[in-house]
C-alpha atoms as a printed R data frame, in Angstrom:
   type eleno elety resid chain resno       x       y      z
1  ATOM     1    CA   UNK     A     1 -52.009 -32.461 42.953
2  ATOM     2    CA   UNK     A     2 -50.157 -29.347 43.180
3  ATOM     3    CA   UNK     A     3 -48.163 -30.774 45.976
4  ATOM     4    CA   UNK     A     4 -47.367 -33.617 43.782
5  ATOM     5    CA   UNK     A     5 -46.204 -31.775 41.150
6  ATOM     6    CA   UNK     A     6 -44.360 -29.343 43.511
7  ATOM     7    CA   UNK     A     7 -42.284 -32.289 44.992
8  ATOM     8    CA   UNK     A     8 -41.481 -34.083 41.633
9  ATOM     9    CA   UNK     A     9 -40.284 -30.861 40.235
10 ATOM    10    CA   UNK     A    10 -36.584 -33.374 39.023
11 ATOM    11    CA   UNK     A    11 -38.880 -34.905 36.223
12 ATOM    12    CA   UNK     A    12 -41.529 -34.185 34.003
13 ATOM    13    CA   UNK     A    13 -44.819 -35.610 35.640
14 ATOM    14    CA   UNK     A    14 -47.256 -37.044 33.204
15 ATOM    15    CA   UNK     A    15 -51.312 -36.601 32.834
16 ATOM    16    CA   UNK     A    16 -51.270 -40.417 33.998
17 ATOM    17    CA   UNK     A    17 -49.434 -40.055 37.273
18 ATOM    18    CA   UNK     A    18 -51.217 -37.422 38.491
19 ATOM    19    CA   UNK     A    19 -54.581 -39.184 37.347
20 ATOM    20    CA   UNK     A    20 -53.961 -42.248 39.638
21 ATOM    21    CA   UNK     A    21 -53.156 -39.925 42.656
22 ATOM    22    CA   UNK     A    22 -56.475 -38.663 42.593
23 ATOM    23    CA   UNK     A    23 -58.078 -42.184 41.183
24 ATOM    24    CA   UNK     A    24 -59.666 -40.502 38.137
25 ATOM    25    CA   UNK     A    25 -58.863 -40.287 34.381
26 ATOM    26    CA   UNK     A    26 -55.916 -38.423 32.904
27 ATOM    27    CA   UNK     A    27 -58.727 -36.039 30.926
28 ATOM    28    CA   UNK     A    28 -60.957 -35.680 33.745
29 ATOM    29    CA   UNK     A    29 -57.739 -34.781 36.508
30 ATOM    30    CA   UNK     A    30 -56.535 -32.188 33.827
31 ATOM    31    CA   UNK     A    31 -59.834 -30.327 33.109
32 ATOM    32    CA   UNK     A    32 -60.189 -30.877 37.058
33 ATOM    33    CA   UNK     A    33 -57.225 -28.899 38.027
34 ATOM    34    CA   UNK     A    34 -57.553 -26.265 35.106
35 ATOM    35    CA   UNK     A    35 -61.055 -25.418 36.881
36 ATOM    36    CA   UNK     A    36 -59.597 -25.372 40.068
37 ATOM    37    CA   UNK     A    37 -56.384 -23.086 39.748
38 ATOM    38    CA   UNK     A    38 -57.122 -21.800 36.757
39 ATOM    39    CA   UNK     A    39 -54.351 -23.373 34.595
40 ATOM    40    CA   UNK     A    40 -53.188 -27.017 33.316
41 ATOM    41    CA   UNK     A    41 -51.193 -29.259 35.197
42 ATOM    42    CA   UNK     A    42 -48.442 -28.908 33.175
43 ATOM    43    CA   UNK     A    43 -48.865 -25.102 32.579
44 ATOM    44    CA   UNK     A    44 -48.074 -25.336 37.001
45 ATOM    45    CA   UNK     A    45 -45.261 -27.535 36.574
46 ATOM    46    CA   UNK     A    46 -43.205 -25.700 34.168
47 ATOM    47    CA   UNK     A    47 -44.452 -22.018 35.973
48 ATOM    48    CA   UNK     A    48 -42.845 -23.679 38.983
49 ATOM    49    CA   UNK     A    49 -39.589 -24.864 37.312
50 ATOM    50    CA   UNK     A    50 -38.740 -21.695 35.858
51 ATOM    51    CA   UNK     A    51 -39.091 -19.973 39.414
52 ATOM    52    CA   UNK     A    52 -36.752 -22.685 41.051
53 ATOM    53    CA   UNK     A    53 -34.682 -22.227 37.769
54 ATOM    54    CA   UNK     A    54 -34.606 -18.195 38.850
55 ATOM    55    CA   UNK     A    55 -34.268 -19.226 42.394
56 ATOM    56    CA   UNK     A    56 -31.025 -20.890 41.760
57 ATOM    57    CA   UNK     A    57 -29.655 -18.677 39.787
58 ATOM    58    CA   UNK     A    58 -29.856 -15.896 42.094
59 ATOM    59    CA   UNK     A    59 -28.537 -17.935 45.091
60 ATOM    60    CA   UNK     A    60 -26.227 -20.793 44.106
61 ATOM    61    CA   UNK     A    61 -23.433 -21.088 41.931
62 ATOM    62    CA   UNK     A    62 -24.503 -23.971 40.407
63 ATOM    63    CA   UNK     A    63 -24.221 -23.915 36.574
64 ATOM    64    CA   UNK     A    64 -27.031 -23.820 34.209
65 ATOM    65    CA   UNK     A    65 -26.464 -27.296 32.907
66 ATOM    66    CA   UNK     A    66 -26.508 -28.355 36.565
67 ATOM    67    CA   UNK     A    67 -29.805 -25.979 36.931
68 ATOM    68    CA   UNK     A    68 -31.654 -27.279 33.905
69 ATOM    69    CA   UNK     A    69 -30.821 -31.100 34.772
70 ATOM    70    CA   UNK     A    70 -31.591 -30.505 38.488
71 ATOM    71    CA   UNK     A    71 -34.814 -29.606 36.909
72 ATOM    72    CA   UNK     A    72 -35.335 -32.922 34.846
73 ATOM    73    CA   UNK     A    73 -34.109 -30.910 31.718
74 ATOM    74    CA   UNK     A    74 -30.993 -33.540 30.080
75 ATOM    75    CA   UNK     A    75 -30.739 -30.818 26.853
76 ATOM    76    CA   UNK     A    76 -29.166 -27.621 28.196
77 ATOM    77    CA   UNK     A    77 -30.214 -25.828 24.688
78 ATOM    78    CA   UNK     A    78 -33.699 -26.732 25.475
79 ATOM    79    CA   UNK     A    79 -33.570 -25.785 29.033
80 ATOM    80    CA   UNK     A    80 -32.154 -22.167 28.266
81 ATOM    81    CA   UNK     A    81 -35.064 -21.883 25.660
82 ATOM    82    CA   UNK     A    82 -38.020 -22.666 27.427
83 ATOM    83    CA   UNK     A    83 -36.444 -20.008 30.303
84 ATOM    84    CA   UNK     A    84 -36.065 -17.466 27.969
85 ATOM    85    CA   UNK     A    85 -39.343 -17.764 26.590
86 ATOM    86    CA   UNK     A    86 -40.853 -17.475 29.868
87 ATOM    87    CA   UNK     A    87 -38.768 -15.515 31.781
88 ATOM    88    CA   UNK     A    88 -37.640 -12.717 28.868
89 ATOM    89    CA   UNK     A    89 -33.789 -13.719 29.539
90 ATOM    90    CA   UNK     A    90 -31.391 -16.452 28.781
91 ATOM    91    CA   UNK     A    91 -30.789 -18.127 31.991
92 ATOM    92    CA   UNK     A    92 -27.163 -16.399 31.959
93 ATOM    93    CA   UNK     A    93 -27.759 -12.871 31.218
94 ATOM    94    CA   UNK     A    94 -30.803 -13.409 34.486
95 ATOM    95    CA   UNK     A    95 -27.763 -14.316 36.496
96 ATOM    96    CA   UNK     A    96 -26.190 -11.373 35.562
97 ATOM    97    CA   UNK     A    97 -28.979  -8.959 35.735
């Protein structure tokens, strides 16, 4: 699952889709991986996101818009928030720092 999620990182994946990789239900794939790695499925996906987000930022020169929708974000205002709340810094002043 987490290599699922990992290579779908362009999109949001949904409960569903990762239920029928592993031929369960959605409810029993999410308290499934929450047992396993100690965290929900999307709680993963969006820890992974930000740390591509910061991974691009640091390296490319790519803008944030480009950053966020590279990341399956289409609202750049949305993007910057949800890295700011979980990264302490708006995805510009990380650049800088």
């Amino acid at each position: 699952l987490k290599d699922y999620i990992d290579q779908n990182l362009e999109r949001q994946v949904q409960a569903k889709e990762l239920a029928k990789v592993i031929f369960r239900s959605p409810d029993y794939c999410q308290k499934l991986f929450k047992k396993e790695f100690g965290m929900t499925p999307y709680a993963y996906q969006l820890d992974r996101k930000m740390t591509r987000a910061k991974m691009l930022l640091a390296n490319t020169q790519m803008s944030v818009g480009e950053i966020g929708a590279s990341l399956g974000y289409t609202d750049l205002h949305y993007f910057s928030n949800i890295f700011e709340a979980k990264c302490g810094l708006r995805p510009t002043a990380y650049r800088k720092k």
